[in-house]
mmJSON file of the N, C-alpha and C atoms, coordinates in Angstrom:
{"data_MODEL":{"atom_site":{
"group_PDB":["ATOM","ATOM","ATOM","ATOM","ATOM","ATOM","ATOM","ATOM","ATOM","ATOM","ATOM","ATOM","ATOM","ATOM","ATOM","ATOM","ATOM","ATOM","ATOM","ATOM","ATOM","ATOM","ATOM","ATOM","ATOM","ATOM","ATOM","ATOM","ATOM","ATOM","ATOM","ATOM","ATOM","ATOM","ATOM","ATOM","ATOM","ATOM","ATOM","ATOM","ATOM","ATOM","ATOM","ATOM","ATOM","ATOM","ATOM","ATOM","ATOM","ATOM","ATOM","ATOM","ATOM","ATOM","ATOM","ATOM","ATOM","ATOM","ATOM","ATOM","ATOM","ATOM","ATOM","ATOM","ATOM","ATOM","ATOM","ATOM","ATOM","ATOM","ATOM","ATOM","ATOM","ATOM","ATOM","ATOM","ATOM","ATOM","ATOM","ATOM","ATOM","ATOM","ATOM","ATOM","ATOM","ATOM","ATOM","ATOM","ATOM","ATOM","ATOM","ATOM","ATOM","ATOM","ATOM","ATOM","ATOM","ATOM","ATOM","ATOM","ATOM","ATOM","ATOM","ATOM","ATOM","ATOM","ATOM","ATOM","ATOM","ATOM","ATOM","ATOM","ATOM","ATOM","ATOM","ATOM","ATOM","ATOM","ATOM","ATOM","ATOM","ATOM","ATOM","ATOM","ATOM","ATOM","ATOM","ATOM","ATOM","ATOM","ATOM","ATOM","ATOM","ATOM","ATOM","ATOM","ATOM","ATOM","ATOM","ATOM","ATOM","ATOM","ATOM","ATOM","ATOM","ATOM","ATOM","ATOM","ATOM","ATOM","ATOM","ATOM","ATOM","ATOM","ATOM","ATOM","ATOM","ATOM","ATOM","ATOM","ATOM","ATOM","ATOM","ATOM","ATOM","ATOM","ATOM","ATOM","ATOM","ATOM","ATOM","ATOM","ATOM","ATOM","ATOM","ATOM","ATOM","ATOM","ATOM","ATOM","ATOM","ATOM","ATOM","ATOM","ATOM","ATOM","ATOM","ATOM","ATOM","ATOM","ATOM","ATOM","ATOM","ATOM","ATOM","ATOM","ATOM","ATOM","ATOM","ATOM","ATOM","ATOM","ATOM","ATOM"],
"id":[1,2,3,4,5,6,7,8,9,10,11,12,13,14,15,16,17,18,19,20,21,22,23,24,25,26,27,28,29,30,31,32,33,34,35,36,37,38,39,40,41,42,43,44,45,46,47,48,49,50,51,52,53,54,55,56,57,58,59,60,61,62,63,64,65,66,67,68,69,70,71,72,73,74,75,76,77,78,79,80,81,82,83,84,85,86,87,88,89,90,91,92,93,94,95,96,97,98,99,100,101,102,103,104,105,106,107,108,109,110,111,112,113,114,115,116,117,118,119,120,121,122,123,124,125,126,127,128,129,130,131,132,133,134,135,136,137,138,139,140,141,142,143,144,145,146,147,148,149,150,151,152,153,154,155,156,157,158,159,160,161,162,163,164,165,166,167,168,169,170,171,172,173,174,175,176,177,178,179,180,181,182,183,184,185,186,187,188,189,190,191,192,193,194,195,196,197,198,199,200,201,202,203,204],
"type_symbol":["N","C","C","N","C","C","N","C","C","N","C","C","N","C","C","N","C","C","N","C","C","N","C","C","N","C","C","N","C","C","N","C","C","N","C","C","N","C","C","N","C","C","N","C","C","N","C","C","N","C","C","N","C","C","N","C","C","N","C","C","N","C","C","N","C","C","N","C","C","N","C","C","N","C","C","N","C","C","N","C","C","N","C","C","N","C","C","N","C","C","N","C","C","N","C","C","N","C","C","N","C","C","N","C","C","N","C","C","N","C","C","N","C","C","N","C","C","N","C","C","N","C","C","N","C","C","N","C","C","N","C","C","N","C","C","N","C","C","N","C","C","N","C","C","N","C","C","N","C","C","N","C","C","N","C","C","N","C","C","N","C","C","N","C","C","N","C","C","N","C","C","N","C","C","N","C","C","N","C","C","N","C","C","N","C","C","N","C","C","N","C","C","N","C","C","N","C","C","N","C","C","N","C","C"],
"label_atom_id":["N","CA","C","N","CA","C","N","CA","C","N","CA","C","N","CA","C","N","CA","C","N","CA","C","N","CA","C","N","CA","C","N","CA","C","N","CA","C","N","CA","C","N","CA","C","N","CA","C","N","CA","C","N","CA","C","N","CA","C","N","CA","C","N","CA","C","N","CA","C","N","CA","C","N","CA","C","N","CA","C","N","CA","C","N","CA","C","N","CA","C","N","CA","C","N","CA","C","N","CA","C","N","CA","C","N","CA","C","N","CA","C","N","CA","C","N","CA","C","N","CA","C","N","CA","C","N","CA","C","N","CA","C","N","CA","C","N","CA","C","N","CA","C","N","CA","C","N","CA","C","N","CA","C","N","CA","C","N","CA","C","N","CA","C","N","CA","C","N","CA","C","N","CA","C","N","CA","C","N","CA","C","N","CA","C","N","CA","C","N","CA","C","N","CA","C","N","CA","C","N","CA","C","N","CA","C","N","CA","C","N","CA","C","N","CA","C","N","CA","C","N","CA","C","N","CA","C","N","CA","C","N","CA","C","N","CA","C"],
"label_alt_id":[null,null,null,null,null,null,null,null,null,null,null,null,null,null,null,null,null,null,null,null,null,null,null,null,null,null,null,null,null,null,null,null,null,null,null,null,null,null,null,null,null,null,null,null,null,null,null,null,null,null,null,null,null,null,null,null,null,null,null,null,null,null,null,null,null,null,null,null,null,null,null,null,null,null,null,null,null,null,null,null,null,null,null,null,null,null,null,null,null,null,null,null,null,null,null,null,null,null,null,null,null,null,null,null,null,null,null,null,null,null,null,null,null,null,null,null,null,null,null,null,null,null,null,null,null,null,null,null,null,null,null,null,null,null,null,null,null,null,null,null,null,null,null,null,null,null,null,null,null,null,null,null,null,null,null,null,null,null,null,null,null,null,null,null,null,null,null,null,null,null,null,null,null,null,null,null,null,null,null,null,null,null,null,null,null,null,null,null,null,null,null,null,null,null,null,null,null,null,null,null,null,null,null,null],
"label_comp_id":["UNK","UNK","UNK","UNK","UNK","UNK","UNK","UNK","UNK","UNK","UNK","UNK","UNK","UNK","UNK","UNK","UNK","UNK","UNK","UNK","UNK","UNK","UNK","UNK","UNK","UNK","UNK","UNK","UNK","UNK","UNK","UNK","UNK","UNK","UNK","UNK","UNK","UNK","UNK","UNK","UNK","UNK","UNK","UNK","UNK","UNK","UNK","UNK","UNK","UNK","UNK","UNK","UNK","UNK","UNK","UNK","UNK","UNK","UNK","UNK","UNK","UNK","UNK","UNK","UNK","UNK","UNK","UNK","UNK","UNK","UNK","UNK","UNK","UNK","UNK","UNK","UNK","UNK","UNK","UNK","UNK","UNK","UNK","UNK","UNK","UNK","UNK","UNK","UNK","UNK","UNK","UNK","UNK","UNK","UNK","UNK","UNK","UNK","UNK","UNK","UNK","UNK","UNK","UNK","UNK","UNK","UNK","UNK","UNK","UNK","UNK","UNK","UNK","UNK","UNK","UNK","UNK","UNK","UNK","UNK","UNK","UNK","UNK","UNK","UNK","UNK","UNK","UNK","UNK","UNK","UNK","UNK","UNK","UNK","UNK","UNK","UNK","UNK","UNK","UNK","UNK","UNK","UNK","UNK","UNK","UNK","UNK","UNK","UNK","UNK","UNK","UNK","UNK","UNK","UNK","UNK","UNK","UNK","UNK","UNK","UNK","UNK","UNK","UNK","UNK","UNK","UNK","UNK","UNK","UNK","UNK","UNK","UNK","UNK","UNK","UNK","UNK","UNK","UNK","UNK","UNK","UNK","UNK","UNK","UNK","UNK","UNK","UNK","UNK","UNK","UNK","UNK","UNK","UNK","UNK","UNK","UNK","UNK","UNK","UNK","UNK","UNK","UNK","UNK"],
"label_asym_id":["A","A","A","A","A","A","A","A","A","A","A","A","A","A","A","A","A","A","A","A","A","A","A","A","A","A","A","A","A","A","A","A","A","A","A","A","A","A","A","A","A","A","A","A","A","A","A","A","A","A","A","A","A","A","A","A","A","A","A","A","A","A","A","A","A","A","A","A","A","A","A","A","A","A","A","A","A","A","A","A","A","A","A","A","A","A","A","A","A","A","A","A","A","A","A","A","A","A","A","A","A","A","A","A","A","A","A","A","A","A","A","A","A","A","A","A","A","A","A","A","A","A","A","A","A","A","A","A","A","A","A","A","A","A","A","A","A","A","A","A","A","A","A","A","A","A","A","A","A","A","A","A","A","A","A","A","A","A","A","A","A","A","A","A","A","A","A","A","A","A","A","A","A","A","A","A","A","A","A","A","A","A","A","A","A","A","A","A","A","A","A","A","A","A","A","A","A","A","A","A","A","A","A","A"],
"label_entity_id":["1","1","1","1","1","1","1","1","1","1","1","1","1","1","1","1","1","1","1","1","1","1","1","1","1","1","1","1","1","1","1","1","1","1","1","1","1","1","1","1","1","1","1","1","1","1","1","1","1","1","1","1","1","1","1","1","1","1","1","1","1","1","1","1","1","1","1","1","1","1","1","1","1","1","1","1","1","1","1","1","1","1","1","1","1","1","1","1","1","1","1","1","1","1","1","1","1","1","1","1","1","1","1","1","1","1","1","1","1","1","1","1","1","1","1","1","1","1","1","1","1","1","1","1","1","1","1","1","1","1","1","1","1","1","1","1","1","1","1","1","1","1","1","1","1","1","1","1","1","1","1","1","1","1","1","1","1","1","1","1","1","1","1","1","1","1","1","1","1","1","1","1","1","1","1","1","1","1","1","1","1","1","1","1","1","1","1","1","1","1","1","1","1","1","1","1","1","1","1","1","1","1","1","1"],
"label_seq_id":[1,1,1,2,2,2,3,3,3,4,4,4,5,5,5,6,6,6,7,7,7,8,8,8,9,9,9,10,10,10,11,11,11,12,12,12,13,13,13,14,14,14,15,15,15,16,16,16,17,17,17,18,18,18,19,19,19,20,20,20,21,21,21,22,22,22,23,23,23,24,24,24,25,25,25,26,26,26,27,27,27,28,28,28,29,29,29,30,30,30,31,31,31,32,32,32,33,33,33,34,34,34,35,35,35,36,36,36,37,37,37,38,38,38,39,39,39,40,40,40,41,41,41,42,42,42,43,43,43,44,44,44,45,45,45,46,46,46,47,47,47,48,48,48,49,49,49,50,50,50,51,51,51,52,52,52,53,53,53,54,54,54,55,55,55,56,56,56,57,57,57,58,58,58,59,59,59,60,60,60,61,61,61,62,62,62,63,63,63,64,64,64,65,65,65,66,66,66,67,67,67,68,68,68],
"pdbx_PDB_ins_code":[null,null,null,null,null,null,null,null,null,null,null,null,null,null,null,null,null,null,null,null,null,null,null,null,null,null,null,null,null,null,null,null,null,null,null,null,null,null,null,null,null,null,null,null,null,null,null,null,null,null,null,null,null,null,null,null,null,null,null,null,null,null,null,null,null,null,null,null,null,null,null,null,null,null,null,null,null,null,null,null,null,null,null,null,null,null,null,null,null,null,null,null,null,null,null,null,null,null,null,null,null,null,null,null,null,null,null,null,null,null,null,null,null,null,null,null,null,null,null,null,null,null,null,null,null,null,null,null,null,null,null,null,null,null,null,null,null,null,null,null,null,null,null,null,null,null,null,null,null,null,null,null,null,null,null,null,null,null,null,null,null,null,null,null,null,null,null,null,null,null,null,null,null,null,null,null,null,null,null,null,null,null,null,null,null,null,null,null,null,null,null,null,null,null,null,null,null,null,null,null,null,null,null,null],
"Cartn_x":[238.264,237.304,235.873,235.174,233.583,233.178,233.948,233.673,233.316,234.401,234.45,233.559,232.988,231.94,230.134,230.531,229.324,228.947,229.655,229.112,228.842,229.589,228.767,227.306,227.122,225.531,224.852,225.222,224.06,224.09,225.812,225.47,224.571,224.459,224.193,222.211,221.876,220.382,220.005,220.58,220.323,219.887,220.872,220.932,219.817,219.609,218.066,216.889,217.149,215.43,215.624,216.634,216.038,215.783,215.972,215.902,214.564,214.282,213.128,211.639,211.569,210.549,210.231,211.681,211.743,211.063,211.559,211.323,209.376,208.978,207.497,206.954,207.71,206.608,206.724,208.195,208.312,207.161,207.418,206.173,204.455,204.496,203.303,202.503,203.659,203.872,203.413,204.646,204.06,203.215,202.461,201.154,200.472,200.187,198.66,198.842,199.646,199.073,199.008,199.102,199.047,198.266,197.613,196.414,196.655,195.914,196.355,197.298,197.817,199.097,200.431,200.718,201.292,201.416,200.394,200.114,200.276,200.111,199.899,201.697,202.37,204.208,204.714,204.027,204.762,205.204,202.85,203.065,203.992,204.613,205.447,206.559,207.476,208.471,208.808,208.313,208.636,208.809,208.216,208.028,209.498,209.683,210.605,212.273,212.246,213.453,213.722,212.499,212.703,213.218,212.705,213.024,214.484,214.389,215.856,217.207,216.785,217.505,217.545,216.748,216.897,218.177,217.546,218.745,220.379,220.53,221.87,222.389,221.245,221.577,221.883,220.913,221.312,222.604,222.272,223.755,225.46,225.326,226.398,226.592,225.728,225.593,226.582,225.861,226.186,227.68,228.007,229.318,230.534,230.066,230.795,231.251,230.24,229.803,230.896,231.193,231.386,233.196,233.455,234.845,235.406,234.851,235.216,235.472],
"Cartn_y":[4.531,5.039,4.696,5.201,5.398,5.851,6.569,7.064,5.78,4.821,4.103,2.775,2.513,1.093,1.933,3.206,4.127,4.182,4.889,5.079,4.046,2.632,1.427,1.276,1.274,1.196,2.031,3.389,4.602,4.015,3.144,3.162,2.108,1.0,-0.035,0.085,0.491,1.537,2.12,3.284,3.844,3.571,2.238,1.411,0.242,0.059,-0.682,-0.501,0.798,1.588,2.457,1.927,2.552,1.436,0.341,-0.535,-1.44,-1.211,-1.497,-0.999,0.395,-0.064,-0.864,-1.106,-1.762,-3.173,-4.038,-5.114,-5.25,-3.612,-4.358,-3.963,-3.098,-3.06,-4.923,-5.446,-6.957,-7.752,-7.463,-8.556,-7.872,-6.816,-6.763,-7.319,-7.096,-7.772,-9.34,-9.755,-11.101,-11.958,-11.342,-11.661,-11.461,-10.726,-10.355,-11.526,-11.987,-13.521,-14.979,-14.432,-16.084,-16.014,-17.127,-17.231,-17.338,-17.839,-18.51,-18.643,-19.419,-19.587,-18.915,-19.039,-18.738,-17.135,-16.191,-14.882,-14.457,-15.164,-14.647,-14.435,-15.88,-16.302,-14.473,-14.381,-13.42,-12.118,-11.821,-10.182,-10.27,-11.37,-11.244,-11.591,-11.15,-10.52,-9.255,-8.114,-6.876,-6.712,-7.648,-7.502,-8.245,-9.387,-10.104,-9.248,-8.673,-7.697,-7.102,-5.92,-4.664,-5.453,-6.734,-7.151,-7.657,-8.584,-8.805,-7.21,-5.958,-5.013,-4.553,-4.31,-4.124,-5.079,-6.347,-7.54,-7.164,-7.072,-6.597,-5.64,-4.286,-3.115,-3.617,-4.191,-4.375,-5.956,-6.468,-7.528,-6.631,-5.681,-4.116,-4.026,-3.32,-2.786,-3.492,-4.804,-5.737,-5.636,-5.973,-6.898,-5.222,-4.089,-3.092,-2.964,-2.705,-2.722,-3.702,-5.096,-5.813,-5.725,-4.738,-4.717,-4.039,-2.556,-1.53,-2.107],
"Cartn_z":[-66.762,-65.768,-66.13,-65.842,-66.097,-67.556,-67.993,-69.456,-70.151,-70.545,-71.589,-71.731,-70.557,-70.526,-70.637,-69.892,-69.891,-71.268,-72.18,-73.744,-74.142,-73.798,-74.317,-74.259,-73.459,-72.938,-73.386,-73.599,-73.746,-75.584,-76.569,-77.765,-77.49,-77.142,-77.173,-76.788,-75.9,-75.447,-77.047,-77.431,-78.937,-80.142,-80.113,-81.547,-80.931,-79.75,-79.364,-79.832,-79.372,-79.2,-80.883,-81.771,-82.766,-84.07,-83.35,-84.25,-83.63,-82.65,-82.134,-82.721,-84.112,-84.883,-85.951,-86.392,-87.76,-87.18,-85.673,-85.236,-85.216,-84.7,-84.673,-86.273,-86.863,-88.453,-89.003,-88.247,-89.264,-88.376,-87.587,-86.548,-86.86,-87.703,-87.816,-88.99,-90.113,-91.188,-91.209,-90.252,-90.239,-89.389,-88.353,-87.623,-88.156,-89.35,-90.47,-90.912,-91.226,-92.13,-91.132,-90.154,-89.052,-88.24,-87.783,-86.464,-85.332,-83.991,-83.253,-82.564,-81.861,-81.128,-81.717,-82.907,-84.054,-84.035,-83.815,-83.802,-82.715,-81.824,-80.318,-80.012,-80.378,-79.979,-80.913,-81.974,-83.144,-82.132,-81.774,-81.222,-80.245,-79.418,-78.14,-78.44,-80.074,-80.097,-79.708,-79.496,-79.118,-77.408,-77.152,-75.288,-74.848,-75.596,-75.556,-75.809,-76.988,-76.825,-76.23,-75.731,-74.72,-73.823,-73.136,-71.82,-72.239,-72.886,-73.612,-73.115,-73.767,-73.869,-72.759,-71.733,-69.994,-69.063,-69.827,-69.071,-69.341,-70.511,-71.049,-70.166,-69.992,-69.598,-67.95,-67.179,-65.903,-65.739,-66.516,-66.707,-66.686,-67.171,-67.814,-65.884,-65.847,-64.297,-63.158,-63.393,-62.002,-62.512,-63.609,-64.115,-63.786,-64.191,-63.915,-62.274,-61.18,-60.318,-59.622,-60.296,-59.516,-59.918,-60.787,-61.202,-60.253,-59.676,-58.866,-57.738],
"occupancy":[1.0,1.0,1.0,1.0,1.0,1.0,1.0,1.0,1.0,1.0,1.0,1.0,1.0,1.0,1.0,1.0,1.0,1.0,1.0,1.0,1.0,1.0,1.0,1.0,1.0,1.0,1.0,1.0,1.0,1.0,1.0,1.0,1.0,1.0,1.0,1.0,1.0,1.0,1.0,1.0,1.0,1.0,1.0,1.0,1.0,1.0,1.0,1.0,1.0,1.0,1.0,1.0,1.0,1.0,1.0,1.0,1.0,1.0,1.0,1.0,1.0,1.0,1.0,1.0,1.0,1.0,1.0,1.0,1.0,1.0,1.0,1.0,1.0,1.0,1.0,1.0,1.0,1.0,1.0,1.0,1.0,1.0,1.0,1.0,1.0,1.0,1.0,1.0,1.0,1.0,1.0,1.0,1.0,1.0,1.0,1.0,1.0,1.0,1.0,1.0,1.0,1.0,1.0,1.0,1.0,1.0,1.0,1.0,1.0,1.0,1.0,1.0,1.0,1.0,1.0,1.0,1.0,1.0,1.0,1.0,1.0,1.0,1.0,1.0,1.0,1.0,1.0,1.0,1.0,1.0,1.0,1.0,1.0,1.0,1.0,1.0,1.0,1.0,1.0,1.0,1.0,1.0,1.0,1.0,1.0,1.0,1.0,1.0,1.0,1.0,1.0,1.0,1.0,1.0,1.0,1.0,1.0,1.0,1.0,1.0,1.0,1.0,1.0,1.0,1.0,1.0,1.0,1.0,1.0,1.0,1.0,1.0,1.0,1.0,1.0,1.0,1.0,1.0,1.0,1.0,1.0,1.0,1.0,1.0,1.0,1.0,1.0,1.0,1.0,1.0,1.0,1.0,1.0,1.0,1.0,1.0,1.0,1.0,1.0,1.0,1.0,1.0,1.0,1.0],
"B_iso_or_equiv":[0.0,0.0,0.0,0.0,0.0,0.0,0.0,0.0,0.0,0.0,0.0,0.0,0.0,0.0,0.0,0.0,0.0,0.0,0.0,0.0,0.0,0.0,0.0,0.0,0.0,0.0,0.0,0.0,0.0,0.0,0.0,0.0,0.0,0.0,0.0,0.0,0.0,0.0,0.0,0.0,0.0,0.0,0.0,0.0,0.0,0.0,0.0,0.0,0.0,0.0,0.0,0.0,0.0,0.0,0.0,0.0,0.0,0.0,0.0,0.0,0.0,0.0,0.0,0.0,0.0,0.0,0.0,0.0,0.0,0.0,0.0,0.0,0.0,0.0,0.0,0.0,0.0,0.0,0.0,0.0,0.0,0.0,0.0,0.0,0.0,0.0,0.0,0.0,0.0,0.0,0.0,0.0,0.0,0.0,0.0,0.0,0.0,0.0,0.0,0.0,0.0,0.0,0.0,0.0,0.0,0.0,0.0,0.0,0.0,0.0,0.0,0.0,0.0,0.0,0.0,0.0,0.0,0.0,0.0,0.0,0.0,0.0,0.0,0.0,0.0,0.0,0.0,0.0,0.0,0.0,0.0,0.0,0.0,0.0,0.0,0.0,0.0,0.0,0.0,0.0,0.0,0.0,0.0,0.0,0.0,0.0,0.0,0.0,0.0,0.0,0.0,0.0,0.0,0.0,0.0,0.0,0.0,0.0,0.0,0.0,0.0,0.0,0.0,0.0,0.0,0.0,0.0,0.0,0.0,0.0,0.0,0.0,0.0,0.0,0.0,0.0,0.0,0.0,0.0,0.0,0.0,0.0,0.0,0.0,0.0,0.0,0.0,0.0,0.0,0.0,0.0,0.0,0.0,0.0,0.0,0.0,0.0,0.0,0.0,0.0,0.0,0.0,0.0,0.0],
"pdbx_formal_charge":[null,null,null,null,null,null,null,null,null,null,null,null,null,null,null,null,null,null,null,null,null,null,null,null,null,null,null,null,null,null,null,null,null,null,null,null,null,null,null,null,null,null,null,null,null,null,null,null,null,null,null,null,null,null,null,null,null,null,null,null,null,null,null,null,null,null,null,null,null,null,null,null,null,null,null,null,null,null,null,null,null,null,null,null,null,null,null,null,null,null,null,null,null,null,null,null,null,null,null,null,null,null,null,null,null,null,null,null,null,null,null,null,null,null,null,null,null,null,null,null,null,null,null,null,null,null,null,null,null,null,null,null,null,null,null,null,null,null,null,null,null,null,null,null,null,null,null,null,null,null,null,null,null,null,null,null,null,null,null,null,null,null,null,null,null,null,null,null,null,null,null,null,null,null,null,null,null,null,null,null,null,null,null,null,null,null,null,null,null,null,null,null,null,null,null,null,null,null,null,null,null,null,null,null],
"auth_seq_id":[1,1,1,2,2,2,3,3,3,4,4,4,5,5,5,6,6,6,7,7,7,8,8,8,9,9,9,10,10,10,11,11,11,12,12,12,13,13,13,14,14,14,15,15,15,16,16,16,17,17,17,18,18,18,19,19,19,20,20,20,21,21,21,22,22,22,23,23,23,24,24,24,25,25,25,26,26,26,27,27,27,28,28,28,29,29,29,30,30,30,31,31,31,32,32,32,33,33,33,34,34,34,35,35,35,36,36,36,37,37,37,38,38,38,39,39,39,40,40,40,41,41,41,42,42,42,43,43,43,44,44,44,45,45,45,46,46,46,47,47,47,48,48,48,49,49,49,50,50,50,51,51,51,52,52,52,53,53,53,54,54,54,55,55,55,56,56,56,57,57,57,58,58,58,59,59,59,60,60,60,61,61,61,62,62,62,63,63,63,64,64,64,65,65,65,66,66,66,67,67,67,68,68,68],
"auth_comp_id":["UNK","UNK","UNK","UNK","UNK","UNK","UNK","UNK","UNK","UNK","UNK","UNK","UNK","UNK","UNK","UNK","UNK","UNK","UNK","UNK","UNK","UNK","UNK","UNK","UNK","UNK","UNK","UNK","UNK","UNK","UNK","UNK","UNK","UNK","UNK","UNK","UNK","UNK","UNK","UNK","UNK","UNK","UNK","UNK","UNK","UNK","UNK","UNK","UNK","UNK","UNK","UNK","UNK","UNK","UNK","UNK","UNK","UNK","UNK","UNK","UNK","UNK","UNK","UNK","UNK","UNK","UNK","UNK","UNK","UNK","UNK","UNK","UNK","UNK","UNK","UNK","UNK","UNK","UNK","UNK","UNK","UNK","UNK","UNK","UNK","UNK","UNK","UNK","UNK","UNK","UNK","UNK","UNK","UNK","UNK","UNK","UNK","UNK","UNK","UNK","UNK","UNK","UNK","UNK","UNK","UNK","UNK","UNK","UNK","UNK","UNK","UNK","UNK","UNK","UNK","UNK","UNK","UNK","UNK","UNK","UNK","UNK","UNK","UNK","UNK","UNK","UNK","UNK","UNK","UNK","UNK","UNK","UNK","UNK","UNK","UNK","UNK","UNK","UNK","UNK","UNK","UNK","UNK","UNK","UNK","UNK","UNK","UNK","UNK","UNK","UNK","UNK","UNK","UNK","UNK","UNK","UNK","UNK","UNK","UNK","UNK","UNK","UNK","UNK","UNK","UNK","UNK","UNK","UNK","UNK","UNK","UNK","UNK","UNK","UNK","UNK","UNK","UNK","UNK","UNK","UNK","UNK","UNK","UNK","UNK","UNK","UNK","UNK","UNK","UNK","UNK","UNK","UNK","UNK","UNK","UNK","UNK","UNK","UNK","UNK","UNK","UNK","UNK","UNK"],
"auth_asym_id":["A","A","A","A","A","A","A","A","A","A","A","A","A","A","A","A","A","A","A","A","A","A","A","A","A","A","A","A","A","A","A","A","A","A","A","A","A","A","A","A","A","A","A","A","A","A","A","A","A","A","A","A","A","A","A","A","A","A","A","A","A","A","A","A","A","A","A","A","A","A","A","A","A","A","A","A","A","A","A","A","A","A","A","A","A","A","A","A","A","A","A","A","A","A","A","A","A","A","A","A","A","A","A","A","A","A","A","A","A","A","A","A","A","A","A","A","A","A","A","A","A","A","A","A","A","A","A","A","A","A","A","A","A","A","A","A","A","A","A","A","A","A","A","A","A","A","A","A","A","A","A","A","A","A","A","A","A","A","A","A","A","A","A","A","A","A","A","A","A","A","A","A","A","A","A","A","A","A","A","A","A","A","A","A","A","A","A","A","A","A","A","A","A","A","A","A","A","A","A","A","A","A","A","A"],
"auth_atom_id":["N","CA","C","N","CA","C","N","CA","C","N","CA","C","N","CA","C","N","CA","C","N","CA","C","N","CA","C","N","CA","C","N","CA","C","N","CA","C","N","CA","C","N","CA","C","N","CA","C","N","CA","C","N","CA","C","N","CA","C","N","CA","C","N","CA","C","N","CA","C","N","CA","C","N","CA","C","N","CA","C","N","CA","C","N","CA","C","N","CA","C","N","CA","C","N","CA","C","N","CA","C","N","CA","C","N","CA","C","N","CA","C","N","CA","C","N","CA","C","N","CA","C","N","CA","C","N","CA","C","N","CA","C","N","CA","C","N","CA","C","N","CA","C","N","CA","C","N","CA","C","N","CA","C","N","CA","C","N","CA","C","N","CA","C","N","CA","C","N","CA","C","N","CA","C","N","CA","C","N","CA","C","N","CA","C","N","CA","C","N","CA","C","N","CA","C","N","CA","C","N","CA","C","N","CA","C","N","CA","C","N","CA","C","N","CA","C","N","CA","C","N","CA","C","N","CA","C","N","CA","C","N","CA","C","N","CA","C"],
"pdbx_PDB_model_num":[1,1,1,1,1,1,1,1,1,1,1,1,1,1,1,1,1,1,1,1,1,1,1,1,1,1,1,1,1,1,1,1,1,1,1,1,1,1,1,1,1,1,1,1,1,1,1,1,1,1,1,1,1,1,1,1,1,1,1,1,1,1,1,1,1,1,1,1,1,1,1,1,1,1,1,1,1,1,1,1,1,1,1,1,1,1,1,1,1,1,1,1,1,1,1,1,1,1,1,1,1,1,1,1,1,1,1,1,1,1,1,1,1,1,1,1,1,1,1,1,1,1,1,1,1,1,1,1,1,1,1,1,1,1,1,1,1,1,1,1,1,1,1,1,1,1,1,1,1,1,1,1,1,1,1,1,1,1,1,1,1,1,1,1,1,1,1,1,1,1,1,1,1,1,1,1,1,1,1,1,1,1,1,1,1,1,1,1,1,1,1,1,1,1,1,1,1,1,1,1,1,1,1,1]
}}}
């Protein structure tokens, strides 16, 4: 039913958003030592995941959606 693809997502959401600070302390880490283009690509790892982790979540959706 609904139970078992549902908890996927809510684990899969969880283990996102909690591993999502460790991702910007490393990107902060390593934009202190780079300039330029180089610094700019770094800070837009974090924007890049979240959006990354939305797609998954609405990719889940359609693909469920389209089982029923």
């Amino acid at each position: 039913g609904l139970n078992s693809p549902f908890i996927g997502v809510v684990v899969l959401l969880i283990v996102g958003t909690a591993v999502l600070p460790i991702i910007i302390d490393s990107v902060a880490a390593a934009s202190a030592s780079l300039t330029g283009a180089a610094k700019t690509m770094i800070d837009l790892i974090p924007l890049f995941y979240v959006i990354a982790l939305l797609l998954a979540v609405i990719y889940w959706a359609i693909g469920t959606a389209k089982t029923k």
